[in-house]
C-alpha positions as CSV (number, residue, x, y, z in Angstrom):
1,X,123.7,-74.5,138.2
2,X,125.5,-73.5,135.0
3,X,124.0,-73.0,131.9
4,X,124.7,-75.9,129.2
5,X,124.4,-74.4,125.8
6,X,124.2,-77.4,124.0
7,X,121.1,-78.2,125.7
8,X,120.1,-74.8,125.0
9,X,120.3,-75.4,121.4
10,X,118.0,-78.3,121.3
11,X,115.5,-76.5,123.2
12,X,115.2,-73.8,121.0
13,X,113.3,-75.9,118.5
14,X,110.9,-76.9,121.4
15,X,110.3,-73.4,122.2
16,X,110.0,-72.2,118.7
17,X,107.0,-75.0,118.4
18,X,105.5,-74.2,122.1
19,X,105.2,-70.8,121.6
20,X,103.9,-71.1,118.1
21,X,107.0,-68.2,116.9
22,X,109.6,-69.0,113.7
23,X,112.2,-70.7,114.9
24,X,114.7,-68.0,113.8
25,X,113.0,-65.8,116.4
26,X,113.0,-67.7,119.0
27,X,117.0,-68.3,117.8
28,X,117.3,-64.4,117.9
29,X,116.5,-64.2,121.1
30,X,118.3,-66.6,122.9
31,X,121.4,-65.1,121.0
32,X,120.4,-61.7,122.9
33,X,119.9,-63.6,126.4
34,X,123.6,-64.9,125.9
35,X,125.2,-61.8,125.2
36,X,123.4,-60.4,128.1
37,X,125.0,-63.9,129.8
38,X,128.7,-63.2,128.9
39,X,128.8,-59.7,129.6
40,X,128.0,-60.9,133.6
41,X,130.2,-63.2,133.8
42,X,133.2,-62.5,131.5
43,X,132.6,-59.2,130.5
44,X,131.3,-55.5,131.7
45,X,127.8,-54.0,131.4
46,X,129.2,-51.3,128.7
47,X,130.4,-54.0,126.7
48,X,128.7,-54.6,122.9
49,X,128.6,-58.5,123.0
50,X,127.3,-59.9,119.8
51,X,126.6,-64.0,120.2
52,X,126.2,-65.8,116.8
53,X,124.6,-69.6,117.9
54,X,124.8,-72.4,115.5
55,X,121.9,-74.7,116.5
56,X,123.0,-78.0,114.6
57,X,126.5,-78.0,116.7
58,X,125.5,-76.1,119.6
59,X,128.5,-73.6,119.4
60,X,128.5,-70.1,120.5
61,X,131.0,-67.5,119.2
62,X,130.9,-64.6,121.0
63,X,132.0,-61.3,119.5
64,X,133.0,-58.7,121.4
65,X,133.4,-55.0,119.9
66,X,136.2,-52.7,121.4
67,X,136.9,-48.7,119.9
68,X,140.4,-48.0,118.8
69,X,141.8,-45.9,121.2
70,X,145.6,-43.8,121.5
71,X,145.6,-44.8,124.9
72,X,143.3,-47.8,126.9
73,X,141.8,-46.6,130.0
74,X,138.9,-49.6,129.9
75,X,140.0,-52.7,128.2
76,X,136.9,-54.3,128.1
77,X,135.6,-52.0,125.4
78,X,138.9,-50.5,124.2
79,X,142.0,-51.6,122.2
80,X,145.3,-49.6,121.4
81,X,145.8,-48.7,117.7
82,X,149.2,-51.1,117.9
83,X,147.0,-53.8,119.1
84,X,144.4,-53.5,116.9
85,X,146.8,-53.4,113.5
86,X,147.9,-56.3,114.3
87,X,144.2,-58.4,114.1
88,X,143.2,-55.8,110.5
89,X,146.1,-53.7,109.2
90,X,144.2,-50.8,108.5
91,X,142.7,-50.6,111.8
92,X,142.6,-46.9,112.4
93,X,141.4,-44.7,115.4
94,X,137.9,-44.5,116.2
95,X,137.7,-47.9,113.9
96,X,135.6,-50.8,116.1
97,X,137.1,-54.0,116.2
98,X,135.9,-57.3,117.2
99,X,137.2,-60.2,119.1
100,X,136.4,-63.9,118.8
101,X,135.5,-65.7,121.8
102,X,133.7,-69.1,122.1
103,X,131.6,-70.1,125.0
104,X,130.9,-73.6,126.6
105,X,128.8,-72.5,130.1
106,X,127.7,-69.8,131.8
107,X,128.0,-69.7,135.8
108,X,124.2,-69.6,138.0
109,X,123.6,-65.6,138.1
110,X,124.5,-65.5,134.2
111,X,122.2,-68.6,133.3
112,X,119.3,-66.4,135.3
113,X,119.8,-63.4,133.8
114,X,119.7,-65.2,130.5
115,X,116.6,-67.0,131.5
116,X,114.9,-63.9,132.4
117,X,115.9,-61.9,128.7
118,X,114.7,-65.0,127.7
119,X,111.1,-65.1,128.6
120,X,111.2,-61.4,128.1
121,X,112.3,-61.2,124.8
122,X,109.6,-64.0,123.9
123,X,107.0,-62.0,124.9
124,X,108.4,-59.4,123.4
125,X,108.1,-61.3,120.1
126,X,104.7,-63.1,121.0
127,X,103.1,-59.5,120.6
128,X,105.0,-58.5,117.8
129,X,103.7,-61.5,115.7
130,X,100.1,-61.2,116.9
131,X,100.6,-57.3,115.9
132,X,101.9,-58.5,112.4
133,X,99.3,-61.0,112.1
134,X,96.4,-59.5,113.1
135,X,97.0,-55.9,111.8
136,X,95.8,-56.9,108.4
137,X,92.7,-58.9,109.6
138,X,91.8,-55.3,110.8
139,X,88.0,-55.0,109.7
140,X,87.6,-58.2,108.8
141,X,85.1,-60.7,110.1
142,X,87.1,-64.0,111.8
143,X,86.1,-67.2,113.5
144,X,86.0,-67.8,117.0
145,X,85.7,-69.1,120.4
146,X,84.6,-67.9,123.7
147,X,87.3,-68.8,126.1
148,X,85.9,-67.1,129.1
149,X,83.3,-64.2,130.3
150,X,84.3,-62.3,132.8
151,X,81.5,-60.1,134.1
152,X,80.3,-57.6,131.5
153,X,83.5,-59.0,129.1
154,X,83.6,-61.8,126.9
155,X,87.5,-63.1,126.4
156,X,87.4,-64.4,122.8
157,X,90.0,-67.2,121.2
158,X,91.4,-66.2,117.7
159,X,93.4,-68.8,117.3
160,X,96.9,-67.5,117.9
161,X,95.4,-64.7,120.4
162,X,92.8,-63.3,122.5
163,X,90.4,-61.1,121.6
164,X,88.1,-58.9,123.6
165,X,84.2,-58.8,123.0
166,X,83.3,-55.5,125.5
167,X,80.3,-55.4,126.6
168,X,79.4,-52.2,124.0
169,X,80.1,-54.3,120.8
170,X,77.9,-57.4,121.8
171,X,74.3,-57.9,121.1
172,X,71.5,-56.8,122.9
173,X,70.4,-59.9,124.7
174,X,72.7,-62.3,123.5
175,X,74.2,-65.1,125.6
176,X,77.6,-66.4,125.9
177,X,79.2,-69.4,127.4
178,X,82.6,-71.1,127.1
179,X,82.7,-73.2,124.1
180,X,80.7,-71.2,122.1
181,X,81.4,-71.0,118.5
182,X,80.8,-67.6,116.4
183,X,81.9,-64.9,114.4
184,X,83.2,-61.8,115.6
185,X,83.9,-58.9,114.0
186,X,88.0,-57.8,114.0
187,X,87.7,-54.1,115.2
188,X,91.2,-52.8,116.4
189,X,94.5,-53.7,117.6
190,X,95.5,-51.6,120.4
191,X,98.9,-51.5,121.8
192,X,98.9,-52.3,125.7
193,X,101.5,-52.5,128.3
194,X,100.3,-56.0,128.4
195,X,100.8,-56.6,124.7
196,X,98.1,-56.2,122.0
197,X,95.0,-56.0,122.9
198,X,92.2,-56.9,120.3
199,X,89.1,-55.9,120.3
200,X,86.0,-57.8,118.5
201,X,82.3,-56.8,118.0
202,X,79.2,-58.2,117.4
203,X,77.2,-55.3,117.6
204,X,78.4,-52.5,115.2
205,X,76.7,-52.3,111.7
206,X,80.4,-53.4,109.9
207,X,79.5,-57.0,111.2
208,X,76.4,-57.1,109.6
209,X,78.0,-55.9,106.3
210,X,80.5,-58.6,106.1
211,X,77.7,-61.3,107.0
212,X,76.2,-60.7,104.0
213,X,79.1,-60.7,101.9
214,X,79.4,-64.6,102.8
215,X,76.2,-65.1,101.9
216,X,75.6,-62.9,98.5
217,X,78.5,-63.5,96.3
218,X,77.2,-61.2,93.9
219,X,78.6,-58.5,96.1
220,X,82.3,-59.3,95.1
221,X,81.6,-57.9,91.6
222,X,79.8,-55.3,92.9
223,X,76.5,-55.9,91.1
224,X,74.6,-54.9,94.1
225,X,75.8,-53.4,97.5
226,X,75.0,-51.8,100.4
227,X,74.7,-48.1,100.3
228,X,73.5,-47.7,104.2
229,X,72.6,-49.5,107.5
230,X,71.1,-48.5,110.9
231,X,71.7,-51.0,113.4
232,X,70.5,-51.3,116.7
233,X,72.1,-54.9,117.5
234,X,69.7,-57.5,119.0
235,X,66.8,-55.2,118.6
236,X,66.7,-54.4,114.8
237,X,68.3,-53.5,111.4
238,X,68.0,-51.5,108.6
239,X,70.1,-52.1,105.1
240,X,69.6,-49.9,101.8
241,X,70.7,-52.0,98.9
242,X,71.0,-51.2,95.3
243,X,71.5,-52.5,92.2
244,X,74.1,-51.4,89.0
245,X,72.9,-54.4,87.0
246,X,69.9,-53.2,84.7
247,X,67.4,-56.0,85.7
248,X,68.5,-57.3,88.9
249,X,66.0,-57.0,92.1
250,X,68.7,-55.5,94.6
251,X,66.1,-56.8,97.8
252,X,65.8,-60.1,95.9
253,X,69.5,-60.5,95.8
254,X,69.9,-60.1,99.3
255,X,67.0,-61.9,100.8
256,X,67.7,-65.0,98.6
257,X,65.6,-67.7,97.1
258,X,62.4,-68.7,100.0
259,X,64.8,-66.2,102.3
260,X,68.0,-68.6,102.5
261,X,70.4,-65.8,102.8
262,X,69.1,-63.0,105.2
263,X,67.9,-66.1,107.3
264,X,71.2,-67.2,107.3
265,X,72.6,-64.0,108.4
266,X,69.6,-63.5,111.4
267,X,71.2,-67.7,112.5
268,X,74.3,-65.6,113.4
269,X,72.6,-62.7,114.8
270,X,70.1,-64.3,116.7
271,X,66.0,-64.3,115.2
272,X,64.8,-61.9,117.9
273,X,67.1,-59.2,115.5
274,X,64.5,-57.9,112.5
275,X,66.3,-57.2,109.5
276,X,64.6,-54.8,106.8
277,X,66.0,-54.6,103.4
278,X,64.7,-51.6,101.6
279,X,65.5,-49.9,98.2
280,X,68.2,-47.5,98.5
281,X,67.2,-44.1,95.9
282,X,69.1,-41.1,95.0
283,X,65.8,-39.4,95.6
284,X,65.8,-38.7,99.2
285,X,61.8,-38.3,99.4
286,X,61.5,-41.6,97.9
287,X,64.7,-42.9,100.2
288,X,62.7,-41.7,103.3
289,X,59.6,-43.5,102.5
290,X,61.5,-46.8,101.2
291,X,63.3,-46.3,105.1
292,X,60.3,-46.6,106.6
293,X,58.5,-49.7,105.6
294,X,56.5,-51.1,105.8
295,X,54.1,-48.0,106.5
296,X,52.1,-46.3,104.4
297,X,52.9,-42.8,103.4
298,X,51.1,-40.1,102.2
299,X,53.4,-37.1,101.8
300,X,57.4,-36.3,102.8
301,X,58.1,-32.8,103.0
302,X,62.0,-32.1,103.2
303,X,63.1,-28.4,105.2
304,X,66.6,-28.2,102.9
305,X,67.5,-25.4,105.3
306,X,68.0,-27.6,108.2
307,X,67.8,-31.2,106.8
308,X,64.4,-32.1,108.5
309,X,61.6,-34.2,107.0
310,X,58.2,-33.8,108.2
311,X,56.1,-36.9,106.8
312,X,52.3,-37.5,106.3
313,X,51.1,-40.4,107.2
314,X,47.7,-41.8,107.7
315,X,46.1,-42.0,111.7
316,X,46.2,-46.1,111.2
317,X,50.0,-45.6,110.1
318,X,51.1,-43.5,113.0
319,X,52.3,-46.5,115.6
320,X,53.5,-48.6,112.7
321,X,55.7,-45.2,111.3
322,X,57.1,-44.9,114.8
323,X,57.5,-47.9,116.0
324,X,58.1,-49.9,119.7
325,X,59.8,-47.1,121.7
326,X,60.5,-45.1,118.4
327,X,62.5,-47.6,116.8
328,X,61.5,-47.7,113.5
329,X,61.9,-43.6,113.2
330,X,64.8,-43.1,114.8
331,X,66.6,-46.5,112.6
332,X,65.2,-44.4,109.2
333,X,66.5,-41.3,110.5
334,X,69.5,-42.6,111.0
335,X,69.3,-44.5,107.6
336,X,68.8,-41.4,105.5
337,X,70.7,-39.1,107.7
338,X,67.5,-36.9,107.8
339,X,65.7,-36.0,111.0
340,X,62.2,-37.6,110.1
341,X,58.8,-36.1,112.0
342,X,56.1,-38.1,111.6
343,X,52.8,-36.8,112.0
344,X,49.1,-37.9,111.0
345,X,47.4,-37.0,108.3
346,X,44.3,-35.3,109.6
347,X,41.0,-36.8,108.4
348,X,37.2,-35.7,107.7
349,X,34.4,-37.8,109.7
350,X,33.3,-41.1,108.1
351,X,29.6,-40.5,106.7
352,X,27.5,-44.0,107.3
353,X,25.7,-45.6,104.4
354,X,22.9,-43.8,103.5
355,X,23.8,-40.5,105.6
356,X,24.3,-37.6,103.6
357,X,26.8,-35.3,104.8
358,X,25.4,-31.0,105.0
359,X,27.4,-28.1,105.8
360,X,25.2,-26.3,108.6
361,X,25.0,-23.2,107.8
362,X,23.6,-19.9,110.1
363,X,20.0,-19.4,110.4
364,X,18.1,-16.2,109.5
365,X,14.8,-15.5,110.2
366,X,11.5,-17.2,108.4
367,X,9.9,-14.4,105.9
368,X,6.3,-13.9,106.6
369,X,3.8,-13.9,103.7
370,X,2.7,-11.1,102.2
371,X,-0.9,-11.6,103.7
372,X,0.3,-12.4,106.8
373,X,2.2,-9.1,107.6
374,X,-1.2,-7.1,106.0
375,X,-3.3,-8.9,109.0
376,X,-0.4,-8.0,111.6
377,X,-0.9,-4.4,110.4
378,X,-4.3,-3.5,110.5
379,X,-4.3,-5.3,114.2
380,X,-1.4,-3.4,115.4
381,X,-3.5,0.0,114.3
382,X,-6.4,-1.1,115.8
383,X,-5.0,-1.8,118.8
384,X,-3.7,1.7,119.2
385,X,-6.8,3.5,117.9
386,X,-8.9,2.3,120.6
């Protein structure tokens, strides 16, 4: 079966809006399948074939480049100096001339091969405009769809690719399902033998960050921002926020009026994800103690030597300080980028109502009277004299 390139040349527009790719691409490429085409059929492997393909008439001119040689020992890619002179006058050795051909068909093993460069070459250019298109979304958040989960892996739709959601960047508990509409978080492009591969997360603290940039527009101009998050995903988060806007409540910003825009950002997350939003200060005892709301402390002493904090807090405050498994600590620590120790404040006895509280003190012996130890005397000297 030979290989009408007319037909060819209407199906380039098909192609071009099948596989989603500029129409000049998919142009591009057919031109490389057909040079590929003629040199197995008319030509030799060594040839450079160069096809120009007008896609309005369907005509192919074929170009074929030969060196300027003193003497031709492989005329498909060399011409004698005479010969060449006589196609460009100042054809001189060493120069590279081309010949005009025109092709009609190409015979069954040609139209194969051209098939195959083809599909190749299309995939070749499938990645390269996912790699061009995506490259920029880099650490951006985009919309999505979950178009399959395979075991621990969650194949995402982008839109004009697939993205995968490994089972490190998803949240803690979270359920997905074909279908399923979210947000995912564009974390790298990686170069595969397979093509790009992109990666998306939902668990890493740079998703957070750009859900609240949708919701607090007050962001863009920078008159508030996030100076730090700890982020366990599914399980709980902490954001330091401040304010450069004398007057404007940095926490207030972010929560939003009766809680519209954290709660907004916890309907992507999931509600069983705690979000605390404390006030970020310069004044790292003051930082450690806003980290670890909502407990009560009494004192934050900071080792400068070795970047530990031992803090003081009240027996009652101890669980609360810590938290389930040692969440809350460990979600400060990581917030302030200070080893926090927490440890209880140690406390005197209650005294009940009415009770007055004495120090006991060592006992000494009673003095006797002065009369008394007269009597004991006189008896003692008695005693002996008889």
């Amino acid at each position: 079966m030979e290989l009408d390139i007319k037909q060819l040349a209407v199906a380039i527009r098909t192609i071009a809006e099948e596989k989603n790719l500029p129409e000049e691409t998919v142009k591009d490429v057919v031109e490389q399948a057909l040079a590929a085409a003629y040199r197995r059929d008319y030509g030799d492997r060594e040839q450079e074939v160069r096809v120009n393909m007008n896609i309005n008439s369907g005509d192919v001119d074929v170009y074929v480049s030969k060196e300027v040689v003193d003497k031709v020992e492989h005329p498909a890619y060399e011409i004698s100096l005479s010969e060449a002179q006589t196609r460009k006058k100042d054809a001189k050795l060493g120069d590279l001339i081309e010949e005009h051909q025109q092709a009609k068909t190409f015979g069954r093993v040609a139209a194969q091969t051209a098939k195959q460069v083809v599909l190749q070459r299309l995939r070749e250019a499938e990645r390269e405009i996912v790699m061009a298109e995506y490259e920029d979304k880099i650490g951006t958040l985009i919309n999505a769809t979950v178009a399959r989960v395979e075991g621990n892996i969650v194949r995402i739709d982008l839109g004009h690719a697939q993205g995968i959601l490994p089972r490190s960047e998803q949240i803690q508990g979270e359920h997905y399902h074909p279908g399923q509409r979210l947000k995912v978080f564009l974390k790298d492009v990686e170069k595969g033998p397979r093509g790009p591969q992109l990666v998306v997360s939902r668990g890493n603290t740079d998703f957070i960050v750009w859900l609240f940039r949708a919701e607090v527009p007050e962001m863009e101009n920078d008159a508030v921002q996030i100076k730090g998050i700890a982020r366990e995903a599914g399980v709980r988060t902490k954001i330091a926020v401040a304010s450069n806007v004398p007057g404007v409540d940095p926490v207030g910003t972010f929560v939003g009026g009766h809680g519209t825009r954290v709660n907004a950002v916890m309907g992507e997350i999931g509600d069983q994800e705690k979000i605390d939003i404390i006030v970020w200060s310069d004044n790292i005892e003051d930082y450690i103690i806003n980290a670890l709301s909502p407990t009560k402390v009494t004192k934050v002493l900071i080792d400068k030597n070795d970047g530990k904090a031992r803090v003081i807090v009240p027996e009652d405050q101890l669980s609360i300080a810590i938290g389930k498994s040692g969440q809350n600590v460990r979600l400060a620590s990581k917030l302030t980028e200070h080893e926090i120790d927490i440890e209880g404040e140690k406390q005197e006895q209650p005294v009940s109502e009415g009770e007055v509280k004495t120090t006991e003190t060592p006992k000494v012996p009673k003095l006797k009277k002065k009369s008394e130890l007269e009597n004991s005397l006189l008896a003692s000297i008695e005693e002996h004299g008889e």
